[in-house]
C-alpha positions in Angstrom: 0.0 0.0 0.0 1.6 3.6 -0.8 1.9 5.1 2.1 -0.8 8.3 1.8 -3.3 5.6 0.3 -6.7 6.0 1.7 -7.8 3.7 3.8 -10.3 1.0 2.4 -13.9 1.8 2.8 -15.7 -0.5 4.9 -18.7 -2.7 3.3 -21.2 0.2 3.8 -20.1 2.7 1.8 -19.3 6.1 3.9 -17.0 9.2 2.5 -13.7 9.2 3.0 -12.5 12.8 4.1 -8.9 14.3 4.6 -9.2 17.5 7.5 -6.2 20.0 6.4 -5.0 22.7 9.3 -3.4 25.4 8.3 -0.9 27.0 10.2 -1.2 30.8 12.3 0.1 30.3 16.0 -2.1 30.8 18.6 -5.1 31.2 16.4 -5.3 28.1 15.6 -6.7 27.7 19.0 -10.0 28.0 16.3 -8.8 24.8 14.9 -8.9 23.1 18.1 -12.2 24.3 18.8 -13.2 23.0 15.2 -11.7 19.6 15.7 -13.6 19.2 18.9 -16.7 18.9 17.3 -15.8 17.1 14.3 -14.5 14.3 16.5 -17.6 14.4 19.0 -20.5 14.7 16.2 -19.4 13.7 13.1 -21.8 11.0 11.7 -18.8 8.1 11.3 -22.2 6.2 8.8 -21.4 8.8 5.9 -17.8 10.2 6.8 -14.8 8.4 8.2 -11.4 10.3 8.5 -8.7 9.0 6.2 -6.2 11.6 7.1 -5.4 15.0 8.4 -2.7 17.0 7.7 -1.2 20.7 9.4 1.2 22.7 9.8 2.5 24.8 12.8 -0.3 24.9 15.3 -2.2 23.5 13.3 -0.5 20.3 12.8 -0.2 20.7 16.6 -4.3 20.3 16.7 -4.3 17.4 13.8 -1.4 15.5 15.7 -3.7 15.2 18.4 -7.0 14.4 16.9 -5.3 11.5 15.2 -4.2 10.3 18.3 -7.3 10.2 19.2 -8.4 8.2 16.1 -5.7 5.3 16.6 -7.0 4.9 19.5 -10.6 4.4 18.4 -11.9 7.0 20.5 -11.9 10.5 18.9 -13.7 11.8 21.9 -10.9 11.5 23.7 -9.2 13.1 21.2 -11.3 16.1 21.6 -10.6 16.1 25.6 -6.7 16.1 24.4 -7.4 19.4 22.6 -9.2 21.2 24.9 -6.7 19.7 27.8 -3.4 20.8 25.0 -4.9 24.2 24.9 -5.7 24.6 28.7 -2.1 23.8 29.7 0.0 26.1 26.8 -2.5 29.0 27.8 -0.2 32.1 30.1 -2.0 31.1 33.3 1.0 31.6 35.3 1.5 35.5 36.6 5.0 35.2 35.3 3.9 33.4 32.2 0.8 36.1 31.5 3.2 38.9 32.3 5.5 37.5 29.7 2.6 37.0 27.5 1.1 40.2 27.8 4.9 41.9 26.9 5.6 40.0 24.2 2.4 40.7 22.9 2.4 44.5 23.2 6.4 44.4 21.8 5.6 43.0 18.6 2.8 45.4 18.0 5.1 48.1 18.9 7.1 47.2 16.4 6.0 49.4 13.6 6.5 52.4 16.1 9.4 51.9 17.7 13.1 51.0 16.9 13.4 47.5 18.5 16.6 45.1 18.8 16.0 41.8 16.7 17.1 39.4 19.1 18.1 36.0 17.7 16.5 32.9 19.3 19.7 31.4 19.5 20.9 33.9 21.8 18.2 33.1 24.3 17.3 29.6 26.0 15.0 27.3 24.2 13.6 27.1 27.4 9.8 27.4 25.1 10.5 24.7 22.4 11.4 22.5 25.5 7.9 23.3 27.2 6.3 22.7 24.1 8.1 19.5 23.9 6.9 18.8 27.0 3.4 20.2 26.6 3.2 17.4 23.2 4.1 14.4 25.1 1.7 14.6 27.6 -1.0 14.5 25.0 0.3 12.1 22.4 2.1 8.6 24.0 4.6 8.0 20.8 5.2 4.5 22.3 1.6 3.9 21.7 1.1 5.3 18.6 4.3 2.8 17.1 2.1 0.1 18.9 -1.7 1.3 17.6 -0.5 2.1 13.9 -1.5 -0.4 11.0 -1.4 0.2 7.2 -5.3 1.2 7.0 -4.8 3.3 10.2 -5.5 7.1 8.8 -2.8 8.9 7.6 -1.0 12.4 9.5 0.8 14.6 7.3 2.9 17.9 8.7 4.9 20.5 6.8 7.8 21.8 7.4 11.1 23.1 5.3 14.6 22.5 5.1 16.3 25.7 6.4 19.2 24.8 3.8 18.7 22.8 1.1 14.7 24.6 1.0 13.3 21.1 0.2 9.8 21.6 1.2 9.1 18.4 3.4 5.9 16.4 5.0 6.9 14.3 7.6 4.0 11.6 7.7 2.6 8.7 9.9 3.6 5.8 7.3 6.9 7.0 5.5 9.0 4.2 4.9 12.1 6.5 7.0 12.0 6.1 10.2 13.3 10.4 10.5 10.4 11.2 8.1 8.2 9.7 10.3 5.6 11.5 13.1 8.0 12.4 15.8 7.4 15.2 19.0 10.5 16.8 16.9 8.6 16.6 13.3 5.5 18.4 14.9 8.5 21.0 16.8 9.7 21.5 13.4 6.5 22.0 11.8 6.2 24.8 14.5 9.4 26.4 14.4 8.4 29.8 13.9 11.9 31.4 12.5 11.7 34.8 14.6 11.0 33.0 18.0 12.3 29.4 17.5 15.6 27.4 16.6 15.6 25.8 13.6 14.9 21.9 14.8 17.2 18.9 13.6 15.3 16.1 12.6 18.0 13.3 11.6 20.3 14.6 9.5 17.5 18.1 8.1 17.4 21.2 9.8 13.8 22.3 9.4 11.5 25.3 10.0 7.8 26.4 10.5 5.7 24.6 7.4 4.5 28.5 6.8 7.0 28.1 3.6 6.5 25.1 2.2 2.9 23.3 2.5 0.3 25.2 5.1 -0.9 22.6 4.8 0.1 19.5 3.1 -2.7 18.7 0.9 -1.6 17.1 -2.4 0.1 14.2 -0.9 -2.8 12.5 -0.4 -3.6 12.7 -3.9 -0.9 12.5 -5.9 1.1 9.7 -7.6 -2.0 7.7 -6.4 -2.9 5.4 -9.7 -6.6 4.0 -7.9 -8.9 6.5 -7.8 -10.2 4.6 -4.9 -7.4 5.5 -2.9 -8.1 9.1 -3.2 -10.5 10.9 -0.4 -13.6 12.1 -1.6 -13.9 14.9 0.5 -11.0 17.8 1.5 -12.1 20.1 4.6 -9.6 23.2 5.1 -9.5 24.6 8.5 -8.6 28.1 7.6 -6.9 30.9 9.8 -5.6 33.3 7.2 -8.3 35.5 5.4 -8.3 35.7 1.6 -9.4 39.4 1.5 -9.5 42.5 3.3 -12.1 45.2 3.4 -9.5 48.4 3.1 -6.1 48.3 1.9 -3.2 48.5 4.6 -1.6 52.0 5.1 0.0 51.7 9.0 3.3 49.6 9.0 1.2 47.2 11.4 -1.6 46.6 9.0 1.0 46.2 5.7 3.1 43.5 8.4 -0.5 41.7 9.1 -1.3 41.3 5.4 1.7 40.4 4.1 2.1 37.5 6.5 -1.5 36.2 5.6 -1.0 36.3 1.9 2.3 34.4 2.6 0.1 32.0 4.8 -2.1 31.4 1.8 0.1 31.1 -1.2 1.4 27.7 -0.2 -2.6 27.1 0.4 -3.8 28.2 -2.8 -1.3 26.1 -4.7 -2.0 22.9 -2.7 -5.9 24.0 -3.4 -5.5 24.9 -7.6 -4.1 21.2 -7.8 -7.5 19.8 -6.8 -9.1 22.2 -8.8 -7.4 21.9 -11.8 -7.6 17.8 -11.9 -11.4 18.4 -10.9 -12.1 20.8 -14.3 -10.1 18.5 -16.7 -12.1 15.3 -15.1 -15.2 16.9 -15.8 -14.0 18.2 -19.8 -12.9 14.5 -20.0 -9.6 15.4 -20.4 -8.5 12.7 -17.2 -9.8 9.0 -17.2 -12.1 8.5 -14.8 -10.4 5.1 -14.3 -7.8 6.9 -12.5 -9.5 10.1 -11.5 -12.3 11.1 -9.4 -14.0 14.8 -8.0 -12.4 15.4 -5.0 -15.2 18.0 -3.0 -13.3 21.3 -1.4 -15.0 22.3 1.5 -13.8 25.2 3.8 -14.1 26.2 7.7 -13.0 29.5 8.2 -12.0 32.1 10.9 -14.4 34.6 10.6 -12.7 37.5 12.7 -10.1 40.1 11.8 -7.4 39.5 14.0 -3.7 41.4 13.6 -0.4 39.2 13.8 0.7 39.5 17.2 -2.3 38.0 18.2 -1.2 34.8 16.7 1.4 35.3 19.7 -1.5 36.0 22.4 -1.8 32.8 24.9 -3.8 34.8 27.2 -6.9 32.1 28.3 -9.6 34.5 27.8 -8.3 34.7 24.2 -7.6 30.9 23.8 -11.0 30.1 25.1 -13.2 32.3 22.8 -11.2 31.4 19.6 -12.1 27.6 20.9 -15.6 28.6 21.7 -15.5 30.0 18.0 -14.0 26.9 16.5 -16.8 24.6 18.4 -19.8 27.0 16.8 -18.6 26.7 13.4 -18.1 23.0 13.2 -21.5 22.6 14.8 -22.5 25.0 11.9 -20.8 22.8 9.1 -21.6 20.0 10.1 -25.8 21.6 9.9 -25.1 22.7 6.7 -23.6 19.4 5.9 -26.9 17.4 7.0 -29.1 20.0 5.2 -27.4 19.2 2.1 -27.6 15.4 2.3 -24.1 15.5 1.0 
């Protein structure tokens, strides 16, 4: 079996679905929120999840859900998120003071004249919390013992800080160092203004944010059996695609640019499907081989600014979670209204 095949349906026919998770710190405390739901009250008769991929906190969120999922209980999975949220939230005095500095720092940034201070000349006393923070919620001795070849598939991005070889570390790679690991997730987060770049055998990798956010079209291509493919995409999105006004402050320019860098990668993973969808309905692809692979999106609906994807103040957490729980609930209404 190639390694990012689909699991095989079971007897009663139900739609196989890949969840993608894109990438944008701490608000993809949204996607947490998101996957709560989808684990709790998705009808498992007409959708099973073959796969979810993510990148940076988002593949943080996926990571977990599919724990959840080898374990054949995806509500637990949804008690890890809430739990993996909870604990990374500035609770702490020290750790909301900290919080609440960094915070206001990097939106004074456009204002003021600040040092750049390189992570490597501070302790990576975060990425070793984080590190931490992972294991508690995701037992990798289990996960060697629960994992089978029809077991659904985890992809995260990341990229090689020298070569730039834009890399997916996933659940059933055939190299062991390409495989899930707590330092494949680290990597996958390794945001290149706050975190050292994160050796993962013999790569040196950073955030996914430039390479795959997130890793889509591994799970369709080079695929031969169109019955290997998923049916159905779902695309947790942080990033906007548009804005009302155009950006004038130096703030508002830095918030735009790094969403339309978030959604580059996102839009090229995306045009693939599209593109494969409109030549298999003009008949240019074989049918044989190809099938219509559905696109559906979950958005963030707010505006929020960049250094709130730095914000781990648990008011904030908590109502971008409470926000991520309404619109799944939402989708998956929309979902049963449709009959799709």
């Amino acid at each position: 079996m190639n390694p990012l095949t689909v699991p095989p349906a079971p007897a009663s026919r139900s739609k196989a679905i890949v969840i993608a998770c894109q990438g944008g710190g701490s608000h993809t405390a949204f996607t947490g929120g998101v996957l709560q739901t989808l684990l709790s009250a998705l009808d498992r008769s007409r959708y099973r999840i073959a796969g979810l991929s993510g990148t940076s906190g988002g593949a943080l969120c996926a990571a977990i859900a599919w724990f959840g999922l080898l374990q054949d209980d995806p509500k637990h999975g949804a008690q890890l998120l809430e739990s993996f949220w909870q604990e990374i939230s500035a609770r702490q005095p020290m750790d909301a003071f900290s919080n609440t500095f960094l915070v206001l720092l990097q939106r004074s940034a456009g204002y003021l004249a600040l040092p750049e201070i390189s992570p490597y000349q501070v302790p990576a006393t975060g990425q070793d919390y984080l590190a931490s923070v992972i294991e508690r919620h995701i037992d990798f001795a289990q996960v060697r013992k629960s994992l089978k070849p029809d077991s659904p598939r985890l992809m995260v991005g990341a990229v090689e800080v020298r070569s730039g070889e834009f890399t997916a570390f996933h659940s059933h790679h055939a190299e062991p160092e390409k495989q899930i690991s707590v330092e494949a997730l680290l990597a996958s987060a390794a945001i290149p203004e706050l975190f050292r770049a994160v050796e993962v055998g013999s790569g040196v990798y950073w955030d996914g944010l430039f390479s795959q956010n997130p890793p889509i079209r591994g799970f369709l291509a080079g695929l031969q059996d169109r019955d290997d493919k998923p049916d159905e995409i779902w695309v947790i999105q942080i990033n906007p695609d548009k804005r009302d006004t155009e950006p004038r402050l130096t703030s508002d320019i830095t918030d735009r640019r790094n969403e339309l860098a978030g959604n580059l990668s996102l839009k090229q993973e995306l045009f693939f499907i599209e593109q494969a969808n409109d030549w298999l309905a003009r008949g240019w692809l074989s049918a044989d081989h190809f099938k219509h692979v559905e696109v559906r999106r979950l958005r963030l609906s707010r505006e929020l600014d960049y250094p709130s994807k730095l914000d781990r103040s648990p008011s904030f957490i908590n109502g971008l979670l409470d926000e991520g729980r309404r619109a799944g609930a939402d989708f998956l209404d929309q979902l049963g209204k449709t009959g799709t």
